[in-house]
N, C-alpha and C positions, 0 to 999 in steps of 0.2 A: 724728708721727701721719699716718696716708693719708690722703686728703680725701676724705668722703665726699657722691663726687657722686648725683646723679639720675638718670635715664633719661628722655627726653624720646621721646615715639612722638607724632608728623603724621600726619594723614591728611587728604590734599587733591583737593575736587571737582572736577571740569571746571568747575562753576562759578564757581570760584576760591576755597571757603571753604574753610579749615583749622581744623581739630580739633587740637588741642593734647592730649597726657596726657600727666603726669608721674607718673611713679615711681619707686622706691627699687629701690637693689638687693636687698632680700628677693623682690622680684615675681619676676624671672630665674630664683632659685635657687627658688621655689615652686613656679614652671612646672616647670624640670625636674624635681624631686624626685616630680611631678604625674607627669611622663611617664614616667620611671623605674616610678614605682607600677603605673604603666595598663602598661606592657610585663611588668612581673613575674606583675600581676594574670592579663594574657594568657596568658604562659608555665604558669602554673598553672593556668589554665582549660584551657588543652592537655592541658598534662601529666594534669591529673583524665579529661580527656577519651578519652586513649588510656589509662590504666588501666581507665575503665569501661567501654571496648570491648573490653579483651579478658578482666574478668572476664564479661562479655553472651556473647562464645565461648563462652568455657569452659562458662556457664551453658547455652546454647542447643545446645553435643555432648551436656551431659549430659543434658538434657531431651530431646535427638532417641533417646540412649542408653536411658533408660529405657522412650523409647516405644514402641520397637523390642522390648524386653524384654516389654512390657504387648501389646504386638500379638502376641508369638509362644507366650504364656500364653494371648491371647485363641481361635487358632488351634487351640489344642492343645484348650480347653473348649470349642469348636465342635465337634470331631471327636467330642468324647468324647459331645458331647450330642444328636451324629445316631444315634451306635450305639447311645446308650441308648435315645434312640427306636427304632430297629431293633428293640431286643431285646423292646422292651413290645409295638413290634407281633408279632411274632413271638412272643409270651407271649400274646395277645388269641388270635392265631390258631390258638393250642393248645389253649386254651380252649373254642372254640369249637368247633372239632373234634371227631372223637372218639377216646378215648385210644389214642396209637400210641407203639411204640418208637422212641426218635428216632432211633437207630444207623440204623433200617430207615429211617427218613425219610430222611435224607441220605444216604442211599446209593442212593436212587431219584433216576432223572435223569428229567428232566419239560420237553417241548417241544409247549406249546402254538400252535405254530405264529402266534405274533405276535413276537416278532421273533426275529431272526437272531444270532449273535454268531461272528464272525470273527477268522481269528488272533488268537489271546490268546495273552498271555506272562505268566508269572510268575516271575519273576528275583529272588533271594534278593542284593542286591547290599551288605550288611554282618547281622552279626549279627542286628540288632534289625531291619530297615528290608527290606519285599518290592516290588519296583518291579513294576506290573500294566500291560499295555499292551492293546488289545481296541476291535475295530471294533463296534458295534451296527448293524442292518439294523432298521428298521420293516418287519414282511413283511408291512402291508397301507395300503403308502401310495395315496392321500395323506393316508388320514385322519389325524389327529395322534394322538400316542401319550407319553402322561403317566407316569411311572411314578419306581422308583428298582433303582439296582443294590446287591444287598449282598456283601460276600465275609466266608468264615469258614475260619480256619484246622482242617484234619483232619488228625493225627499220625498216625505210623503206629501207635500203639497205640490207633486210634480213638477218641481225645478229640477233640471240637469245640468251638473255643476262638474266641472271637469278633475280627475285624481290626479295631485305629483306623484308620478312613481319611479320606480327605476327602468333602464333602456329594456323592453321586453320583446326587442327583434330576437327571432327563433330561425334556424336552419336544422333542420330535423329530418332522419329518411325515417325512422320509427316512432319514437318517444321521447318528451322532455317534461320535466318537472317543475313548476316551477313555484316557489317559497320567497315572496315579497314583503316589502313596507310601502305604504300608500300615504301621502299626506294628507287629512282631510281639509274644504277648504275651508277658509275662516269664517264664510259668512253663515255657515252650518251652525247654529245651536241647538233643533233637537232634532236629531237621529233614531226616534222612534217612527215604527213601521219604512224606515229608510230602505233601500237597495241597491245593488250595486250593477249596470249594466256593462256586461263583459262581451267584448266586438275581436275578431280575430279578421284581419287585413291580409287577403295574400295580393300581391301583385296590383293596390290600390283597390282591390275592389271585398266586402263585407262576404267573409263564408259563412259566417255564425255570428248571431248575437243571440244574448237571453238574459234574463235579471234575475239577482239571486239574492234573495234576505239578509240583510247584516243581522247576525246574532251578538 
C-alpha cells in the first residue's frame, strides 16, 4: 500500500514565528478541482457572454429595421395629412366664395404681386414620383411673409387631381428654395400634355397661381 502522507504549509514572520498547517492530500486535489470549476465557470460566462451580444445585434438591426419602416409610414401620413388640410382649406374657401366653375378657376392665373416664383421645374423622373424644383422671391421685403405652397396635378383632359407632397409651409423675409418629390396619383395613366398648377396661400387667401408643363 502507498503511504499516505500529509502536506505540511509554513508560514514564517520576520519576527521569527512560524505557522504551521497540515493537510491531507484531498486539500490539493479540492483546490484544483475549485480551479478547474472557476476556469469552466469563466469560459461559460464568456461563452453566454458573446451569444447574448450577438443575439442584442441582431435584436438592435431589427429594431433599427422596424424603425425605419415606422418612420417612412410615419412620413407618408405627414404628407397625406398636410394635403388633407389643403384640400378642407380649399373646401372652406369654396364655401365661402361664390359659386364658380372650378375648370374656370384653374385656369385663371393670378399674381398678386407679393411674391415672385422663379425657375420652376417639374420633371416627371419615374412613373409614380414628379421631382419640382422653384425659387420663391418675397416681392416686399423685408417685411416677413408667412404662407404655404400647394401643387395639383391637370391632365390633359382637364381633371385636377390633387399632389402628395411634402409640408411646403414657408416663413421667408427674402428668399427660399425649394427642391421637392410629389407623389403622382394613381388614377393618372397618361401624363402626356399634363401640368402642374402651382397656388401660393398667404394668410388663407390665393397670391399666385399658374400652370406649368411637365417635361
Amino acid at each position: 500500500m502507498r503511504p499516505r502522507g500529509k502536506f505540511t504549509l509554513l508560514l514564517m514572520h520576520d519576527g521569527g514565528k512560524v505557522h504551521r498547517f497540515r493537510f491531507g492530500r484531498a486539500v490539493p486535489a479540492f483546490l484544483l478541482l475549485l480551479v478547474c470549476l472557476l476556469i469552466l465557470a469563466g469560459a461559460a460566462g464568456v461563452w453566454a457572454c458573446l451569444v447574448w451580444g450577438e443575439e442584442r445585434r441582431a435584436w438592435q438591426a431589427e429594431r433599427e429595421e422596424l424603425l425605419t419602416l415606422l418612420n417612412q409610414d410615419r412620413v407618408v401620413l405627414e404628407r397625406l395629412a398636410v394635403r388633407l388640410a389643403q384640400l378642407e382649406e380649399i373646401a372652406k374657401q369654396k364655401a365661402e366664395a361664390e359659386p364658380a366653375d372650378e375648370d374656370a378657376i384653374y385656369h385663371t392665373t393670378i399674381n398678386r404681386q407679393v411674391v415672385s416664383i422663379r425657375e420652376p421645374s417639374f420633371v416627371q423622373v419615374d412613373r409614380r414620383t414628379l421631382h419640382i424644383v422653384l425659387d420663391m422671391y418675397n416681392a416686399r421685403p423685408p417685411r416677413p411673409l408667412t404662407g404655404r405652397i400647394m401643387f395639383s396635378l391637370r391632365t390633359a383632359d382637364e381633371r385636377v387631381l390633387p399632389l402628395v407632397h411634402e409640408d411646403t409651409r414657408f416663413d421667408i423675409i427674402r428668399f427660399r428654395k425649394f427642391d421637392l418629390f410629389a407623389t403622382l396619383p394613381p388614377a393618372v395613366t397618361d401624363m402626356h400634355n399634363a401640368s402642374v398648377i402651382l397656388e401660393v396661400l398667404v394668410k388663407g387667401e390665393v397670391v399666385f397661381r399658374n400652370n406649368y408643363l411637365i417635361k
